[in-house]
N, C-alpha and C positions, 0 to 999 in steps of 0.2 A: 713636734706635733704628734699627736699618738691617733691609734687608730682612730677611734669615735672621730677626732675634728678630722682626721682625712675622710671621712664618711661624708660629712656636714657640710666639708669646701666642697669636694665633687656633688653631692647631690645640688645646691646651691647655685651650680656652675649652670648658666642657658645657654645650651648647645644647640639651640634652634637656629635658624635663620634670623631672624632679626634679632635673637639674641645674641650671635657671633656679630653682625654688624654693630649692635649698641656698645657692645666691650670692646672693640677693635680702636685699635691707634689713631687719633685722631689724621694721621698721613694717610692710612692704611682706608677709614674714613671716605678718603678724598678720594683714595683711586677706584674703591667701590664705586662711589655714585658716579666718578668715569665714564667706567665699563660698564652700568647699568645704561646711562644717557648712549654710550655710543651703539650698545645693543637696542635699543628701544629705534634710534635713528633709523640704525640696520633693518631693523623689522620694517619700517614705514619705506624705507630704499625699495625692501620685496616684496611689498603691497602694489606700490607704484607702479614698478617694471613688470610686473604681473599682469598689471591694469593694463599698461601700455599694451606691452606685447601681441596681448590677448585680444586689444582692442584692431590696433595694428594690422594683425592679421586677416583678423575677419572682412576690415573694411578693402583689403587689399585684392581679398579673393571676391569680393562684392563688386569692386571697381574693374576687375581683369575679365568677370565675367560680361559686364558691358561692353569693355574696350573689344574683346575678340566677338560682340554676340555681331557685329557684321554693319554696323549701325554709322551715322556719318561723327566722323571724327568732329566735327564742327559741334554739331549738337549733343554730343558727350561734354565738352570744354563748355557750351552754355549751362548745360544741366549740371554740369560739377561743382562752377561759380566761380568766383575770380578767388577767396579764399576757402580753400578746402581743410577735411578736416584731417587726415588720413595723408601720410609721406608720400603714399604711389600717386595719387591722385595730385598733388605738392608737383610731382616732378613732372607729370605728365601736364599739368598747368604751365608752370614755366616753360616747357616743350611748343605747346600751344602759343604762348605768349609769341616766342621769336618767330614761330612759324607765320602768323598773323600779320604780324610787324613785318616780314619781307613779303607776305605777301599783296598789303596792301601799298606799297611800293612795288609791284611786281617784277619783285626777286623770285617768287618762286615759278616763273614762267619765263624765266630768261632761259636764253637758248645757249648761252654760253659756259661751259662746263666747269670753266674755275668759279662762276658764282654760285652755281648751284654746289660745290662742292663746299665753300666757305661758309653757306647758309646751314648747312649739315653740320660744317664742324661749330657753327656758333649755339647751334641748336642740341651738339654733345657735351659742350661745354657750359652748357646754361642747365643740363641734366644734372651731371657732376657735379658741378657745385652744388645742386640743391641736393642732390643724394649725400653730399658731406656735411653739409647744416642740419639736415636731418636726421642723420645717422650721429649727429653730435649731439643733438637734442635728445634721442633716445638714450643714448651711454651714458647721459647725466646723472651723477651720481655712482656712479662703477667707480671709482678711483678710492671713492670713500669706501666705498667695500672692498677694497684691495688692501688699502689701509688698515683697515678694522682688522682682518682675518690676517694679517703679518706682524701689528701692533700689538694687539691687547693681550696675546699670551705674554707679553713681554711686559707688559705694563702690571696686570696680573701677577708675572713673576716677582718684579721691582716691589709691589706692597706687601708678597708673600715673604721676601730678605726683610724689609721692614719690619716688619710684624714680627717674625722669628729673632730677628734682634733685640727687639723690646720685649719679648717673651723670656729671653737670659739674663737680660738686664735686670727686668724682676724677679729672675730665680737668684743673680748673683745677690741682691737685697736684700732677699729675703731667708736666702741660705738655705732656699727649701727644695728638692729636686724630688718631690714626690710626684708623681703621677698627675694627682689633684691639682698639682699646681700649675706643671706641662702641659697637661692636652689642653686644656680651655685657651692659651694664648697660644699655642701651636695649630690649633683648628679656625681660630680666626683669621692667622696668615693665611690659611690653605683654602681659605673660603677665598683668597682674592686672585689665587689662581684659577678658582674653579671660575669666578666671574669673568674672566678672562679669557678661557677657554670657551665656555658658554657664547659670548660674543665674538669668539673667530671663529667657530665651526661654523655656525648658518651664515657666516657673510662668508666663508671660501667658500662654499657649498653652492649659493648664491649666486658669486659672481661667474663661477665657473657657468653653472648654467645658461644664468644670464646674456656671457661672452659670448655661449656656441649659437642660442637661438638670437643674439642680434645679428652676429656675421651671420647668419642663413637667410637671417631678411634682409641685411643691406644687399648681400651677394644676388636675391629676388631681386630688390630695386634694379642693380644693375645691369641684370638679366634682358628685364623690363624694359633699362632704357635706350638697349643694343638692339632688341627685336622694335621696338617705335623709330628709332633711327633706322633703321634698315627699311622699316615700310614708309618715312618719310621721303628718304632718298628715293625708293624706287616709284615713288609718286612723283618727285622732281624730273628723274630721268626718262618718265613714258612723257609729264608734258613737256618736255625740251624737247622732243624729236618730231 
């Protein structure tokens, strides 16, 4: 091939975006739109937990602000409703729930101190578990972002050796090692690293964050549900005496 057509192939060659995808391997193909689909997911993951979190919080300090403004426990639990919308308000329902339930049996006016202590611990244990269901329900979707941000450089990789080996193959064919020939199939492997990388940066990025402000709010829930326990008991223990 002499100058002019090396001019002719390289000008020729679309080195765009969508023209590295159109000329790529049809495998190479595949793991593009992968890593496009599992980055697109990712993105909707950090919409979501954004929403939650955000949402979460607000109602959480809206709900905390009532519980301490001095008000009767009872008519907090009717205004809150049997289904709430918001975890703290979840837990402190289920709280309410047991407390109700022995009370109308009146357990919670027994004078005997292993019931009133078993009512406490059923009333810790009714917390717990809702602060685990909830805290499960928020994290949903975290594994897939763990996933994403460990996987897809790898996968990335896997279509970039693809791609670089079909790129020799048609140089061994062609017998042509010019420039013109190289970068155009050497830049489409690379474009599937780049999509790969592209989708694990914002999802480790992501989760990371994600991770520290959920453990701050489950660690609130449970804050939450040690200081209710405590003024529950010490309601048990003034009417037992």
């Amino acid at each position: 091939m002499n100058s002019v057509e090396m001019t002719v192939t390289h000008s020729s060659a679309d080195l765009s975006i969508m023209g590295l995808f159109w000329a790529a391997d049809p495998f190479v193909k595949l793991v593009m739109l992968l890593l496009i689909l599992a980055s697109v997911w990712c993105w909707a993951i950090v919409v979501e937990k954004v929403t939650i979190i955000r949402r979460e919080r607000r109602l959480a300090q809206a709900f905390e602000d009532a519980f301490w403004s001095g008000g009767s426990l009872d008519k907090l639990y009717d205004d809150t409703g049997a289904n709430p919308r918001d975890a703290m308000s979840i837990v402190f329902v289920a709280a309410m729930r047991e407390w109700r339930r022995a009370t109308s049996r009146g357990l919670a006016d027994a004078s005997r101190a292993d019931l009133r202590a078993s009512l406490v611990s059923r009333i810790d244990r009714s917390m717990n578990f809702t602060i685990t269901r909830e805290m499960e329900r928020m994290e949903r979707g975290m594994n897939f972002l763990a996933s994403i941000g460990s996987v897809s450089p790898f996968v990335g990789l896997l279509g970039t050796v693809w791609g670089i080996m079909s790129s020799f193959q048609s140089i061994a064919e062609s017998k042509n090692t010019s420039l013109a020939v190289v970068a155009p199939g050497i830049a489409e492997a690379l474009f599937a690293t780049a999509l790969g990388l592209a989708a694990a940066i914002p999802a480790v990025i992501a989760y990371n964050k994600f991770a520290g402000d959920l453990e701050r709010f489950g660690a609130r829930l449970e804050t939450f549900a040690q200081e209710f326990s405590t003024l529950l008991a010490r309601q048990l223990d003034e009417g037992g005496k």
